[in-house]
C-alpha positions in Angstrom: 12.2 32.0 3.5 11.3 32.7 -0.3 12.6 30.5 -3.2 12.4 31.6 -6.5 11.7 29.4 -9.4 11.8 30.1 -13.4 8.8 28.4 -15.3 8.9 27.7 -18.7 5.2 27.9 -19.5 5.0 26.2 -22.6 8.2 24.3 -21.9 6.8 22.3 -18.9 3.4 21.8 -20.3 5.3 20.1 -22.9 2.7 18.8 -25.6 -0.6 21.1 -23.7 -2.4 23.2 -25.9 -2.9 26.2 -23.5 -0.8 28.5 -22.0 -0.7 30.0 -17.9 -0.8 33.2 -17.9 -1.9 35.7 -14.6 -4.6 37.7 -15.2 -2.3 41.0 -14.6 0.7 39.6 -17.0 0.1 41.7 -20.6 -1.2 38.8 -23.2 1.5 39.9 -25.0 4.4 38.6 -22.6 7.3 36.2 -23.0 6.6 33.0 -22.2 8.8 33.1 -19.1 7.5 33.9 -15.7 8.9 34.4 -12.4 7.1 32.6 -9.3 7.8 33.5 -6.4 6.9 31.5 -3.3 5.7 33.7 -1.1 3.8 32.9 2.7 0.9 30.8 2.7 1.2 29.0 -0.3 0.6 32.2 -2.6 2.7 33.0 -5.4 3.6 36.2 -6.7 4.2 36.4 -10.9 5.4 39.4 -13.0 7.0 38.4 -16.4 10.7 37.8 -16.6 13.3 40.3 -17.5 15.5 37.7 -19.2 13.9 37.2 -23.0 13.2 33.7 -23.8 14.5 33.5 -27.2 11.5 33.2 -29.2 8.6 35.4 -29.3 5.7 33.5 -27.7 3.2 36.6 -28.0 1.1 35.8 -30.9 0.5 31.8 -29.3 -0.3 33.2 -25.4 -3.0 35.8 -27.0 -4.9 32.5 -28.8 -4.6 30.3 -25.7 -7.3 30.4 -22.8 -6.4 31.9 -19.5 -6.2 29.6 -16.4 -5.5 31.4 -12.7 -2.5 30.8 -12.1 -2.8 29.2 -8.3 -0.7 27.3 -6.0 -2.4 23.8 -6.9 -1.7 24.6 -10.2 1.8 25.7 -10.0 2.2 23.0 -7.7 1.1 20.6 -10.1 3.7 22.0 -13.0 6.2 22.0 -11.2 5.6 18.5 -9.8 5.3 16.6 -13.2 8.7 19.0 -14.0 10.7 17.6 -11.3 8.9 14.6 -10.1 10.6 11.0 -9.7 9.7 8.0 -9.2 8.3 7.2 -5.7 11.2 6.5 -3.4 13.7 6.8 -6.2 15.2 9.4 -4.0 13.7 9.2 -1.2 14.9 5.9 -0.2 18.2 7.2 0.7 16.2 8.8 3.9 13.5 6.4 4.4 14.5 4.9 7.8 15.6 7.6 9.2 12.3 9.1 9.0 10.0 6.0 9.1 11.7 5.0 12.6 10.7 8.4 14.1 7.0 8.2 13.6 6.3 4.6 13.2 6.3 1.7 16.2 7.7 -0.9 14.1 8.4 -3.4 16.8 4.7 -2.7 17.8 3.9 -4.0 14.1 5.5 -6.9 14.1 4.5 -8.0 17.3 0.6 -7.4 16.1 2.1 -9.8 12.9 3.5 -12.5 15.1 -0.2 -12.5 17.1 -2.0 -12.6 14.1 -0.3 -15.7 13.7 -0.7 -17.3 17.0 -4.5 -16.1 16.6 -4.9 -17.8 13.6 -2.9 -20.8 14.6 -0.6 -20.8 12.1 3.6 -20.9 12.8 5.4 -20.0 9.8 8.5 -20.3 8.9 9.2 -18.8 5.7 7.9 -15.4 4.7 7.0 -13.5 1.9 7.0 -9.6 2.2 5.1 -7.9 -0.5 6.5 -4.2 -1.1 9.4 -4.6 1.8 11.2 -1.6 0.3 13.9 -1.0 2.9 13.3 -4.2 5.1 12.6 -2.5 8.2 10.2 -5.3 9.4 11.4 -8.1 7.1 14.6 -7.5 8.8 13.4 -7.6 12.1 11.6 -10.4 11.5 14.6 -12.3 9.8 16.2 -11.9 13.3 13.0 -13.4 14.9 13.8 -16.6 13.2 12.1 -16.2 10.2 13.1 -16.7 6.9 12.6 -13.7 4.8 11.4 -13.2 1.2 10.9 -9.9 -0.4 9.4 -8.4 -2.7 9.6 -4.7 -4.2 9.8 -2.8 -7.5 12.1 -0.3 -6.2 15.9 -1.2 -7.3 16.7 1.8 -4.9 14.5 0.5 -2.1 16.0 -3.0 -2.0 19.6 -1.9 -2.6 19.2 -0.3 1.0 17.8 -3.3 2.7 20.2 -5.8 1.0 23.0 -3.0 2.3 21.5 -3.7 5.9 20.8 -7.6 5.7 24.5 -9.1 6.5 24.1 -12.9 7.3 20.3 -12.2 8.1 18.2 -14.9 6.4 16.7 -12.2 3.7 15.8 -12.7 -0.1 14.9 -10.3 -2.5 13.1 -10.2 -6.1 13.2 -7.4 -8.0 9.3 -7.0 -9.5 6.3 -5.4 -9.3 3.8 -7.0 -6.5 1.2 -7.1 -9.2 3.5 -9.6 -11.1 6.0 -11.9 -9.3 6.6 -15.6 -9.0 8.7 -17.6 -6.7 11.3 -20.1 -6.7 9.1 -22.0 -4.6 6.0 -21.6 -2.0 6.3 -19.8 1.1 4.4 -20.6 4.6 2.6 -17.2 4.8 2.9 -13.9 3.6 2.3 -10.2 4.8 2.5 -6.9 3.2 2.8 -4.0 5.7 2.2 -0.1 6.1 -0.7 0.6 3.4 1.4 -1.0 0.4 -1.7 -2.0 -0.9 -3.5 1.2 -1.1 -0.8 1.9 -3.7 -2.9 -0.1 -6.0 -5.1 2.5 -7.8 -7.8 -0.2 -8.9 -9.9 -3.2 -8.1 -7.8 -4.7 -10.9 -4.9 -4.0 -9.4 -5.8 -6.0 -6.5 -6.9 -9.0 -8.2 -3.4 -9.2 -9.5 -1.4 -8.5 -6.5 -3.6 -10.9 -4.9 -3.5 -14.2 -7.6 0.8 -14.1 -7.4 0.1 -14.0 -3.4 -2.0 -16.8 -3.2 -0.2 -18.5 -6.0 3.3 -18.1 -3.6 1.7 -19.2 -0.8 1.4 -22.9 0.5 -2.6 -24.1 0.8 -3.9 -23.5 3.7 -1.3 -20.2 4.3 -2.3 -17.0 5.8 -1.9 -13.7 3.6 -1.9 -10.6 6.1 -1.9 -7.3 5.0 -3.0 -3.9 6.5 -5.2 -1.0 4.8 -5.8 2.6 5.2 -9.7 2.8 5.5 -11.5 5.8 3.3 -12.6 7.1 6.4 -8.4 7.0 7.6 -7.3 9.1 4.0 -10.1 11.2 4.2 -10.3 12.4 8.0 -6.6 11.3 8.8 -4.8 12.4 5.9 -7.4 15.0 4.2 -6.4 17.8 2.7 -3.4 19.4 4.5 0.5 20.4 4.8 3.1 19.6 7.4 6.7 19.8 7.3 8.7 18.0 8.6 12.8 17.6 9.6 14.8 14.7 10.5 18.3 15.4 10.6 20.0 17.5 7.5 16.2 16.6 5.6 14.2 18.8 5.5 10.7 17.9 3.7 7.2 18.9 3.3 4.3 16.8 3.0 1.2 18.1 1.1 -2.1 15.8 1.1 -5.3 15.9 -1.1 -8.0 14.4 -1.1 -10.3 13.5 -3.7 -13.4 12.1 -2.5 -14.8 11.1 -5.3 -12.1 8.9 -6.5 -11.2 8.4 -3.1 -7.7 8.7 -4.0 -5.2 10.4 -1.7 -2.0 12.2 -3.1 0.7 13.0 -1.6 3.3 15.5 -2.9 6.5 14.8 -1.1 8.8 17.6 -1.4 12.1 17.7 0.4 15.6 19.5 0.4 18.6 17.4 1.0 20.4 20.0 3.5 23.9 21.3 1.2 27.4 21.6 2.5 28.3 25.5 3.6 28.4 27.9 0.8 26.4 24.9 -1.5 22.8 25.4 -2.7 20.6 22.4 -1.5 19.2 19.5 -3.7 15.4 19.8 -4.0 13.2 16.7 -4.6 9.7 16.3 -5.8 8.0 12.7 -5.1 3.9 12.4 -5.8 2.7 9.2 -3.8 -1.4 7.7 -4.7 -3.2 6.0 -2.2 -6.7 4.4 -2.9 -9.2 3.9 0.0 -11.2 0.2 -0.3 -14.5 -0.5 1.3 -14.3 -4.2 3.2 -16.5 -5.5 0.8 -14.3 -4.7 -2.2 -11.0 -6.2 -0.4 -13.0 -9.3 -0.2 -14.5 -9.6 -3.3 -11.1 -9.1 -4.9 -9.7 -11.7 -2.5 -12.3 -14.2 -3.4 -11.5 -13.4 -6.9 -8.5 -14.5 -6.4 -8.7 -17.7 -4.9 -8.6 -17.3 -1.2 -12.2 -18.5 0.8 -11.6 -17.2 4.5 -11.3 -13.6 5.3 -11.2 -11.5 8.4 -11.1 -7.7 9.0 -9.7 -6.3 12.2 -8.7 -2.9 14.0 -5.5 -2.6 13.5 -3.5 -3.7 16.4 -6.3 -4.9 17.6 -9.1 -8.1 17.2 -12.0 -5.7 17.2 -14.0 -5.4 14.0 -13.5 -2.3 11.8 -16.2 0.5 12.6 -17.1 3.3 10.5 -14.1 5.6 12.0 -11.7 3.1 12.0 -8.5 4.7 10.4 -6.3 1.2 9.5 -7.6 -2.4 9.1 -5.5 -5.6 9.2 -6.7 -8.0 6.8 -6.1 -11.9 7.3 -7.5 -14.1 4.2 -6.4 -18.1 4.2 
């Protein structure tokens, strides 16, 4: 199926000082192109037949000519339409999460974590909770609940879920938060933390952790390994449907900043005879070594640290994909 899209060249680059222009499009064309999205990611551009209103000619023949390619349409088009991470998406979250990820089997792994550690909370902090999946479920294990999340959309869904449910929320940033008062432990679940982009970052997510956590608490939070975003994740596209959603999910790597982004592109499904919504969503992860996680732990404060498997009480091994870290 082909979608069609109008590009305002020198619209969308907004403040660039180049131009795109294909290498078969005259240098003295409009400034409007039509992409088409054809098979296999390649797009097909001839000028527009619909004037722009202002002759662009004499600025495209100064500017440099880039190819114009998928990544770099892609990458327009993104920064035109792209929100905020689940500003939009949160409205579908669950629905898709549930489908692909064994949640009970998460907080199970949690609740053993504890018992391995001989620790039995009963108040807990959730650091980036967004919908409350788990804090929810764990709310109805007896726990009570604290979350955290920067995501107004995000937590109006899990407080639309939470009924009588023993489940706070605060509105802020996991890099900067305080609460009322401490909390017996604290986790952080599905790779939240590789949203941090630097070392920094995690200093500062880390210091309002410990600092909201009684002494002698545990801090529990999993990772996605380098090896996990590289080899796991890499460079590749999948689509995927869940219901009237339809969405496409397009990884890439870059090794060397071993950052991992995802471009999240879906179509909410229209009523008959109505042209569907589309959304545009770019998502960061950052892979960590071990020994960064701990020095940044250490940093801030906390003196005992473990790395596991995920799932598991193994040690991490080079191909290990997801870690659970465990700090006190």
């Amino acid at each position: 199926m082909r979608s069609t899209v109008w590009c305002w060249l020198l619209g969308l680059l907004d403040k660039a000082e180049f131009g795109l222009v294909s290498s078969n499009v005259p240098m003295g064309s409009r400034a409007m192109l039509t992409c088409t999205l054809l098979p296999r990611n390649v797009f097909s551009v001839r000028p527009a037949t619909r004037l722009v209103g202002r002759d662009c000619s004499s600025s495209l023949t100064s500017m440099p000519v880039l190819a114009l390619d998928f990544k770099v349409v892609g990458s327009i088009l993104a920064a035109a339409m792209m929100r905020e991470p689940f500003s939009r998406f949160n409205l579908h979250y669950d629905r898709f999460m549930v489908k692909y990820v064994d949640y009970k089997g998460w907080v199970d792994y949690v609740v053993r974590v504890f018992g391995r550690f001989r620790s039995n909370p009963k108040t807990l902090l959730d650091l980036a909770c967004g919908t409350g999946i788990p804090t929810l479920m764990l709310a109805r294990r007896g726990y009570r609940m604290t979350g955290v999340d920067r995501s107004p959309e995000m937590l109006a869904v899990l407080e639309s879920k939470r009924g009588d449910l023993p489940v706070a929320t605060i509105h802020a940033d996991i890099r900067d938060f305080t609460v009322p008062e401490p909390l017996e432990a604290a986790i952080c679940l599905y790779d939240s933390m590789n949203y941090l982009l630097t070392e920094d970052d995690l200093v500062r997510c880390f210091r309002c952790a410990r600092a909201a956590v009684m002494a002698g608490g545990l801090f529990v939070f999993d990772v996605n390994t380098v090896f996990g975003l590289a080899e796991h994740w890499g460079t590749r596209t999948t689509a995927r449907e869940v219901g009237d959603i339809y969405s496409i999910w397009q990884h890439d790597w870059d090794g060397e900043a071993r950052v991992s982004t995802l471009t999240l592109t879906f179509w909410e499904k229209p009523e008959a005879g109505k042209t569907g919504e589309k959304f545009v969503e770019i998502h960061q992860e950052r892979g960590y070594h071990p020994e960064e996680i701990e020095r940044c732990l250490k940093n801030a404060g906390f003196t005992a640290i473990r790395f596991f498997q995920h799932g598991s009480f193994i040690e991490p091994g080079p191909q290990t994909t997801r870690m659970m870290v465990v700090a006190r």
